[in-house]
MARKOL-29546 format. One record per residue: residue number from 0; residue in three letters; chain; x, y, z of N, C-alpha, C in turn. Coordinates in steps of 0.2 Angstrom, whole numbers, plus 2048, in hexadecimal, padded with zeros to 3 digits. Atoms other than C-alpha are relative to their C-alpha. Layout:
REM MARKOL-29546
(pt NUM; ALA; A; (X; Y; Z); (X; Y; Z); (X; Y; Z))
...
This chain:
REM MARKOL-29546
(pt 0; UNK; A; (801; 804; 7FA); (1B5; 2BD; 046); (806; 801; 805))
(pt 1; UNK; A; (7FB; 801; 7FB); (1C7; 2C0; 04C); (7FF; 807; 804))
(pt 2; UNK; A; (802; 7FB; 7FB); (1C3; 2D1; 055); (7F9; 7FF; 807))
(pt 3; UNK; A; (806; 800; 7FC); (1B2; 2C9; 05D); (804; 7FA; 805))
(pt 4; UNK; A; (7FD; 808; 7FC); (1BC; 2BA; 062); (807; 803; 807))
(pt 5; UNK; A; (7FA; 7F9; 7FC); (1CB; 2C9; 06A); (7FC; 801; 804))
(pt 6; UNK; A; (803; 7FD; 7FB); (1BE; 2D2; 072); (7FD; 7FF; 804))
(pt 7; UNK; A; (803; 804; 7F9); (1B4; 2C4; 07A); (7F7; 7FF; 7FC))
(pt 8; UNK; A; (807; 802; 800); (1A2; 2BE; 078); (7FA; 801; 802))
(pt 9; UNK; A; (803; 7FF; 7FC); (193; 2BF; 07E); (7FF; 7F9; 803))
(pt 10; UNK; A; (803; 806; 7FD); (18D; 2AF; 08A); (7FC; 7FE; 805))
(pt 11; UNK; A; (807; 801; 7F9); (180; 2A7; 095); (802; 7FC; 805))
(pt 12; UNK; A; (801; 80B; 7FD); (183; 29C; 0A3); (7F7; 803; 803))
(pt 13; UNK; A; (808; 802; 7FD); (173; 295; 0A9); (801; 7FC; 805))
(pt 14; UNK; A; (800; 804; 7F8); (174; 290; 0BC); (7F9; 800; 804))
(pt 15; UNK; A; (808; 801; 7FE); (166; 286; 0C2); (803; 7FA; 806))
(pt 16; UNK; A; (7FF; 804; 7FC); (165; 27B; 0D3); (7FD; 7FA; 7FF))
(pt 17; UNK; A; (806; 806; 7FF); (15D; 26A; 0D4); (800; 7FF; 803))
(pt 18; UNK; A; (800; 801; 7F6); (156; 265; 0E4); (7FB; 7FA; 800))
(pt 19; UNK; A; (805; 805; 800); (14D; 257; 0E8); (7F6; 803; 7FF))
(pt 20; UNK; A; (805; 7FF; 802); (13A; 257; 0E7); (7FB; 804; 804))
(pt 21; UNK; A; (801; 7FA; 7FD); (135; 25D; 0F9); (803; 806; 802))
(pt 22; UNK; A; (7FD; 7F8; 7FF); (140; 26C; 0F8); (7FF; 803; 7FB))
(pt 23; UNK; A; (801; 7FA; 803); (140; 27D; 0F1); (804; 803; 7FE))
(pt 24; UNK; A; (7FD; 7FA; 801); (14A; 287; 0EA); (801; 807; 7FF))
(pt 25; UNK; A; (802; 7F7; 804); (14A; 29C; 0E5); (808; 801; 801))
(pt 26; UNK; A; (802; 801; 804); (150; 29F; 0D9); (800; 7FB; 7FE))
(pt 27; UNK; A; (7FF; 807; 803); (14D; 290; 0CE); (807; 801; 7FB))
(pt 28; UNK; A; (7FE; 801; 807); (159; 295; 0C2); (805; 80A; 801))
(pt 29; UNK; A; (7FF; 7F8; 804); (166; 2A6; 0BE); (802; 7FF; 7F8))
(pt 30; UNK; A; (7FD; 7FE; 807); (16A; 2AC; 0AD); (803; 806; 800))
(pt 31; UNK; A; (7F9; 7FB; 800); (179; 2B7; 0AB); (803; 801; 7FA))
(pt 32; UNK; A; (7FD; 801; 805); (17E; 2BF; 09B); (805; 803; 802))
(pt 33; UNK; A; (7F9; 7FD; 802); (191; 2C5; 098); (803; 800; 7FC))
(pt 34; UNK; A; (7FB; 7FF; 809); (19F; 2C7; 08C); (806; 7FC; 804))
(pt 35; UNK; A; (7F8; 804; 800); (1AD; 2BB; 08E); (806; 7FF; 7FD))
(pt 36; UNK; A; (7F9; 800; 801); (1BF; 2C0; 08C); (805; 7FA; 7FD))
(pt 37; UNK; A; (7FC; 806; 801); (1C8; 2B3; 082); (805; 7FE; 804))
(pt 38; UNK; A; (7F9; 803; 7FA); (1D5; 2A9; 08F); (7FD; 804; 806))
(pt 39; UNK; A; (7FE; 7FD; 7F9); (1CE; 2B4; 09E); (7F8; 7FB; 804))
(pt 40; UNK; A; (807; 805; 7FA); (1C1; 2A7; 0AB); (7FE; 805; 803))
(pt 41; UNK; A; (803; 7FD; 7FA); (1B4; 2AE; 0B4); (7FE; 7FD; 805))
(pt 42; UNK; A; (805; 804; 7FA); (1AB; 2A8; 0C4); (7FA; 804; 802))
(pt 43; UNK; A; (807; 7FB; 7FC); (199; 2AB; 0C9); (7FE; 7FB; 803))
(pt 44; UNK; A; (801; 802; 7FA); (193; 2A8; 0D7); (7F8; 804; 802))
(pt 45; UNK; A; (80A; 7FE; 7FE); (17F; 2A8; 0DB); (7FE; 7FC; 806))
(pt 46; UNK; A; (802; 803; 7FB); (177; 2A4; 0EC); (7F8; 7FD; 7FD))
(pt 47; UNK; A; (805; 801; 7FE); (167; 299; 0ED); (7FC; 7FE; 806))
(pt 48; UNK; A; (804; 804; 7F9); (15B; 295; 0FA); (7FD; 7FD; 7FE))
(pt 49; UNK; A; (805; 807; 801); (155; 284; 0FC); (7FB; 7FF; 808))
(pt 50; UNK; A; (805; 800; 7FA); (147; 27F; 109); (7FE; 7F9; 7FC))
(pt 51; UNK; A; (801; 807; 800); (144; 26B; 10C); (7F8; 7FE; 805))
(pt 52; UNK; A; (806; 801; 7F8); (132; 266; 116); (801; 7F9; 801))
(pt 53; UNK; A; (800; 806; 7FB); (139; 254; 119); (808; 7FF; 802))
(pt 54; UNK; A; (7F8; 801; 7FF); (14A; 24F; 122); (801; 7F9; 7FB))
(pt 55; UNK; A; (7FD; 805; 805); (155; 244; 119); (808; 802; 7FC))
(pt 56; UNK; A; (7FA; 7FC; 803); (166; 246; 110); (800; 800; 7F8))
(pt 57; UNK; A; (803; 7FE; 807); (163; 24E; 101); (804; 802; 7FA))
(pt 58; UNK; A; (7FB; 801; 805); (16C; 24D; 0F2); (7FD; 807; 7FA))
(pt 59; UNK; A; (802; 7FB; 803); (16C; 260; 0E9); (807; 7FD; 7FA))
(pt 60; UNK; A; (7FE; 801; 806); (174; 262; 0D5); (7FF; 808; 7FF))
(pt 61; UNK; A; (7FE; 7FB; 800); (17C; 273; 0D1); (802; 800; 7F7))
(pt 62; UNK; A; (7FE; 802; 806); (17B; 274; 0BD); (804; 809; 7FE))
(pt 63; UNK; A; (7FE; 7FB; 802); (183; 281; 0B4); (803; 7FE; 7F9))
(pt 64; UNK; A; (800; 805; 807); (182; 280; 0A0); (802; 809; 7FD))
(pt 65; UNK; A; (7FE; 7FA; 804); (189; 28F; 094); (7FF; 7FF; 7F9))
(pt 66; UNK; A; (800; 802; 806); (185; 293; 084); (802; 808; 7FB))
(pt 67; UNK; A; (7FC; 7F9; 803); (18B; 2A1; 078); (7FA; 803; 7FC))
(pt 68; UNK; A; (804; 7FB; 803); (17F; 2B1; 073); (802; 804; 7FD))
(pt 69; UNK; A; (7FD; 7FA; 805); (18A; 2BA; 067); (7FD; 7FE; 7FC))
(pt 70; UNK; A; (801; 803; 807); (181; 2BA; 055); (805; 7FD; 7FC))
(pt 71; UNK; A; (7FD; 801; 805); (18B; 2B1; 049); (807; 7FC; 803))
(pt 72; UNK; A; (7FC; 803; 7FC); (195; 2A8; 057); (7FE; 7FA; 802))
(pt 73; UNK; A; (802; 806; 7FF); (196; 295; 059); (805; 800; 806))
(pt 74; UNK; A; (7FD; 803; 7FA); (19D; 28B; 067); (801; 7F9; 7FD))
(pt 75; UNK; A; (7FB; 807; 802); (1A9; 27D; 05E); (7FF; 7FA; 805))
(pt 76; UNK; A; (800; 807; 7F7); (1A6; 273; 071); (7FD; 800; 803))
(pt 77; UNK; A; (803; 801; 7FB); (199; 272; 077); (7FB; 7FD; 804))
(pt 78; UNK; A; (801; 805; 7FB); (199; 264; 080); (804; 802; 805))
(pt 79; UNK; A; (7FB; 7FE; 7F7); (1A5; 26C; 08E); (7FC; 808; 802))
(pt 80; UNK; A; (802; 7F9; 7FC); (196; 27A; 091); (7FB; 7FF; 804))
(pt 81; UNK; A; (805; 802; 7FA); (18E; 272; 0A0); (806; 7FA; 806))
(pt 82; UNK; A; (7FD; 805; 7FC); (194; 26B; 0AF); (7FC; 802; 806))
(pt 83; UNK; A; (805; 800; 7FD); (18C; 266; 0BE); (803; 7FF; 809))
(pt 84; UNK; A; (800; 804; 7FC); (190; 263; 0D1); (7FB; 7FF; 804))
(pt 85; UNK; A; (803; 802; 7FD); (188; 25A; 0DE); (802; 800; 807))
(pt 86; UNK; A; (7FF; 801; 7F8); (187; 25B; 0F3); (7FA; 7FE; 802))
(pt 87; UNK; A; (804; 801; 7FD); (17D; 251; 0FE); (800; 806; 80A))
(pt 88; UNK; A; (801; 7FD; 7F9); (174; 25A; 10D); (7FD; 7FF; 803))
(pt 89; UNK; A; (806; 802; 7FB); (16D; 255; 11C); (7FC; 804; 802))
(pt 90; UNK; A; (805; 7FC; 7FF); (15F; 25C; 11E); (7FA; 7FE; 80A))
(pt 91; UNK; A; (802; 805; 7FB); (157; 258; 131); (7F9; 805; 802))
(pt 92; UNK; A; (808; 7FC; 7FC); (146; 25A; 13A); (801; 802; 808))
(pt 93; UNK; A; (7FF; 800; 7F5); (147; 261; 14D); (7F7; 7FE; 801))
(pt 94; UNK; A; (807; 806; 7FB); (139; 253; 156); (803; 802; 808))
(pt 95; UNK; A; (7FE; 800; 7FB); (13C; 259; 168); (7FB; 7F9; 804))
(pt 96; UNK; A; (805; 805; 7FE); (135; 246; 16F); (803; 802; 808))
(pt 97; UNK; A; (7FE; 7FF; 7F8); (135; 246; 181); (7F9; 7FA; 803))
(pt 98; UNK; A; (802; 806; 7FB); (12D; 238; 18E); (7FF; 804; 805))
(pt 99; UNK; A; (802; 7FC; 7F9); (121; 241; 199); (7FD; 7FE; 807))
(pt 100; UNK; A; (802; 804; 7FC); (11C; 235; 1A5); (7FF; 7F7; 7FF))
(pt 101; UNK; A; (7FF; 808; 7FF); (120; 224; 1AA); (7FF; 7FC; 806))
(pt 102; UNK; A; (805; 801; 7FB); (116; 219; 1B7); (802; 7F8; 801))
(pt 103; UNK; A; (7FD; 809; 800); (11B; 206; 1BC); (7FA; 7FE; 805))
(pt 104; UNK; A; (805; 804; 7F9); (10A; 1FD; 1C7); (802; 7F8; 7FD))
(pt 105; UNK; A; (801; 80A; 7FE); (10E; 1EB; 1CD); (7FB; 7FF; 802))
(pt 106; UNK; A; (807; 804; 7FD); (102; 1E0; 1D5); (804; 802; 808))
(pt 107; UNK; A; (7FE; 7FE; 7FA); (103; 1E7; 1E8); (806; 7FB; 802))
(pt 108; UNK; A; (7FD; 804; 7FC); (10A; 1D7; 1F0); (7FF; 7F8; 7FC))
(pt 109; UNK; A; (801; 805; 803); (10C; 1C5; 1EC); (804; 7FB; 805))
(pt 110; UNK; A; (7FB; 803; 7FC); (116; 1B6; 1F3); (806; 7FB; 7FC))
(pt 111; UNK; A; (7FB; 800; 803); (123; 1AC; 1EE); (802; 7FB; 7FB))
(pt 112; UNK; A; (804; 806; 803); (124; 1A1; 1E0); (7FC; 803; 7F9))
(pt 113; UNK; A; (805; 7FD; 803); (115; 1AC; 1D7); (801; 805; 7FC))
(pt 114; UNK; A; (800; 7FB; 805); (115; 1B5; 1C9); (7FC; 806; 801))
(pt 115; UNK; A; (805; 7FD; 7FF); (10F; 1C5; 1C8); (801; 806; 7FB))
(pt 116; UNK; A; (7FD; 7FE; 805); (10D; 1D4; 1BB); (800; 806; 804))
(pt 117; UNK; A; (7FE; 7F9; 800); (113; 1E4; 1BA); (7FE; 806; 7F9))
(pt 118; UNK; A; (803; 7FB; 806); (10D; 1F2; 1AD); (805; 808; 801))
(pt 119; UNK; A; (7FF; 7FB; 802); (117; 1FF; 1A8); (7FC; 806; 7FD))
(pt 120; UNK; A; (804; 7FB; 802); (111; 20F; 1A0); (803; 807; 7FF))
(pt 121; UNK; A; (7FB; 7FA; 803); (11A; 21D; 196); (7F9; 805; 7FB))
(pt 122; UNK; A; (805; 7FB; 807); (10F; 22C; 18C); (808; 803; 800))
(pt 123; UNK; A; (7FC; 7FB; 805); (11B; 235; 180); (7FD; 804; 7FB))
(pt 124; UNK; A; (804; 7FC; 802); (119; 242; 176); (806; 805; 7FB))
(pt 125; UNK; A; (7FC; 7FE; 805); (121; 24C; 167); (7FE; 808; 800))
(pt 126; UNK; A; (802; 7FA; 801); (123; 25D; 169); (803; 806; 7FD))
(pt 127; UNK; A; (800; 7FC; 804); (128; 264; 15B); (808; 802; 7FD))
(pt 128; UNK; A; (805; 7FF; 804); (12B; 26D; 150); (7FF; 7F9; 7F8))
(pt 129; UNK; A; (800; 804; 803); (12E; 25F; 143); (7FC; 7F8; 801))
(pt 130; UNK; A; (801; 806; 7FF); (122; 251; 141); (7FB; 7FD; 7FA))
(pt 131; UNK; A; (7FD; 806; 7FB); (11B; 242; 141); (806; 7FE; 800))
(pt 132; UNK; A; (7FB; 802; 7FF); (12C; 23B; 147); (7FD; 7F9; 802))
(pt 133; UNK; A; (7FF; 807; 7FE); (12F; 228; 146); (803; 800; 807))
(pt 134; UNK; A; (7FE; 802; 7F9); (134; 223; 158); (802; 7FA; 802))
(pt 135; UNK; A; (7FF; 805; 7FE); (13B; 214; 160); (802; 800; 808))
(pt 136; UNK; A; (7FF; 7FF; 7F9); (138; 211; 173); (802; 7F9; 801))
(pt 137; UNK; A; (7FE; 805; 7FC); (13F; 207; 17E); (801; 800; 806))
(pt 138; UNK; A; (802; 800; 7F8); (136; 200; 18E); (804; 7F8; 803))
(pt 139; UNK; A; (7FF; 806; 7FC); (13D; 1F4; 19A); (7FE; 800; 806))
(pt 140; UNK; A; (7FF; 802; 7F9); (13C; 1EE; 1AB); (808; 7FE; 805))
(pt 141; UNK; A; (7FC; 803; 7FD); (149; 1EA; 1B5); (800; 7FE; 806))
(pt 142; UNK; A; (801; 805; 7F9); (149; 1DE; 1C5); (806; 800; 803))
(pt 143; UNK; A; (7F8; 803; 7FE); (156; 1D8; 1D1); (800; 7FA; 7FE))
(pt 144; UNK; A; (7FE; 805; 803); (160; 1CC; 1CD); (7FD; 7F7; 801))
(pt 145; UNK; A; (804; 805; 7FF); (156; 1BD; 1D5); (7F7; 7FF; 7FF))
(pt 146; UNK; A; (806; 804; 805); (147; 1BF; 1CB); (7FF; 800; 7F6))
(pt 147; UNK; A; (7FF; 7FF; 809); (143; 1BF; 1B7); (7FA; 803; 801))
(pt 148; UNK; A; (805; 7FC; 804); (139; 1CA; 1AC); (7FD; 7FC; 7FA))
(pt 149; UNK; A; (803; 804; 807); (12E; 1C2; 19E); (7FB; 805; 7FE))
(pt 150; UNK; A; (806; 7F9; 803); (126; 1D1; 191); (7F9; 7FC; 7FE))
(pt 151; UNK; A; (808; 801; 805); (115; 1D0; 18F); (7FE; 802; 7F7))
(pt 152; UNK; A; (801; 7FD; 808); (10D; 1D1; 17C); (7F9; 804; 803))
(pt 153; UNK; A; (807; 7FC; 7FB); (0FD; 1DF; 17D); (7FC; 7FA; 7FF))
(pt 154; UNK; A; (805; 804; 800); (0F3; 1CE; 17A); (800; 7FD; 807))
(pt 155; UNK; A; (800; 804; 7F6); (0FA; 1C5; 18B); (7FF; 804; 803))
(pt 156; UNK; A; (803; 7FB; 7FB); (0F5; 1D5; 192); (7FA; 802; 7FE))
(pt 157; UNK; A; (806; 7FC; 803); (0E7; 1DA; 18C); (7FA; 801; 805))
(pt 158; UNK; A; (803; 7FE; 7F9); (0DE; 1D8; 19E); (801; 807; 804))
(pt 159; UNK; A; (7FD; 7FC; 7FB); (0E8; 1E3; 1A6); (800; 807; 7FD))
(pt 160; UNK; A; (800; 7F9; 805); (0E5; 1F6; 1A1); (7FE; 801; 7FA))
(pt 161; UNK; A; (804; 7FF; 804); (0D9; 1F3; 194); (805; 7FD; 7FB))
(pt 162; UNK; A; (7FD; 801; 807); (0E8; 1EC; 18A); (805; 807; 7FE))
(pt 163; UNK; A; (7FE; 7FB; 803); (0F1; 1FD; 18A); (809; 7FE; 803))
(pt 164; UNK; A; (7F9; 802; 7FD); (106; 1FB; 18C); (803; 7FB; 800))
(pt 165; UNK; A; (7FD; 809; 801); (111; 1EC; 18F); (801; 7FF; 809))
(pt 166; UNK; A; (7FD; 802; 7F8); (112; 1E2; 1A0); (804; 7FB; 7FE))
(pt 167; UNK; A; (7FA; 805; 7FD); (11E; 1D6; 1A7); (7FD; 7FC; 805))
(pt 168; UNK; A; (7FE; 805; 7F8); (11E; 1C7; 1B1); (806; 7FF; 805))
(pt 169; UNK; A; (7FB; 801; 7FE); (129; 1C7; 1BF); (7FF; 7FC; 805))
(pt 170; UNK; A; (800; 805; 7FD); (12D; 1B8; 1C8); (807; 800; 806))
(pt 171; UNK; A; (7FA; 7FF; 7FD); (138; 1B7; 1D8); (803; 7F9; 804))
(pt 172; UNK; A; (7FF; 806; 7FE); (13D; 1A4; 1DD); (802; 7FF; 807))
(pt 173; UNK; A; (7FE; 804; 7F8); (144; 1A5; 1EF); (7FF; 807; 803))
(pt 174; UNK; A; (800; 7F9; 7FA); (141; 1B7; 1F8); (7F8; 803; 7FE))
(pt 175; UNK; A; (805; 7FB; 800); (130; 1BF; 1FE); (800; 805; 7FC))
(pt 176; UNK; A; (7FF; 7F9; 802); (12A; 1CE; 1F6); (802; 807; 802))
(pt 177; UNK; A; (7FC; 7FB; 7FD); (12E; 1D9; 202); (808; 801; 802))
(pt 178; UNK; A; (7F7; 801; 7FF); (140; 1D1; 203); (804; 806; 7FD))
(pt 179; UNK; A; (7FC; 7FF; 804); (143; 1D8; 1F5); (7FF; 807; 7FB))
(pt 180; UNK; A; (802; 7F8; 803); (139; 1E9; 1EF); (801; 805; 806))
């Protein structure tokens, strides 16, 4: 054994990726025999591709385990013949959202004192290539300073446009309508 142990071994590593559930990787797995010189390290170095179909930050596992292929050759340790790291990566979707038309009808006129509503109206649209995409919009109104806005729920409107969108009441205490639009 002291000349097989001089001259070096034969050994396996075994490099496999692990990736989350919806990702891929090719290959799943290399295997590499060699001969390993007593006291001389090696480094191998293998590329995989991975491929994800949901964003998120993804938490990949790079194992690497060896084991010894010479006949008649143990490995006294081995417990120190695997080790593993870990990186997470963001993985993201491109959602191109964009806001293609936006439309405001009030009540023509009114007097002063008198409530009246207003109806916003936004269509949006997700174009791509990643989707469905969760969204959060955010509609307002704004007024001048001399009157208030008060959001409708789609129940308190439910007259107006079938129910489609949010209105507002806006109320003007001391100036005409015309004063002031």
């Amino acid at each position: 054994m002291g000349d097989s142990a001089e001259a070096g071994c034969s050994a396996t590593p075994d490099d496999e990726a692990d990736v989350p559930a919806d990702c891929t990787v090719s290959p799943a797995s290399y295997e590499i025999s060699t001969a390993l010189a007593v006291g001389a390290p090696q480094t191998f170095e293998r590329t995989f591709t991975v491929s994800c179909a949901n964003p998120s930050f993804h938490e990949f596992t790079f194992l690497d385990r060896l084991r010894v292929g010479s006949d008649g050759v143990v490995d006294p340790s081995p417990e120190n013949n695997s080790a593993s790291a870990r990186v997470t990566i963001p993985v993201f979707g491109d959602s191109d959202v964009v806001v293609e038309n936006t439309a405001l009808e009030c009540t023509d006129a009114t007097t002063v004192d008198t409530d009246f509503v207003c109806t916003g109206r936004t269509q949006v649209r997700n174009n791509g290539p990643f989707g469905p995409t969760d969204t959060d919009a955010a509609l307002g109104l704004s007024a001048p300073a001399d009157c208030s806005v008060t959001a409708l729920s789609r129940s308190d409107h439910a007259g107006v446009h079938g129910g489609q969108g949010q209105g507002a009441t806006l109320s003007h205490p001391s100036r005409g309508f015309r004063d002031f639009w």
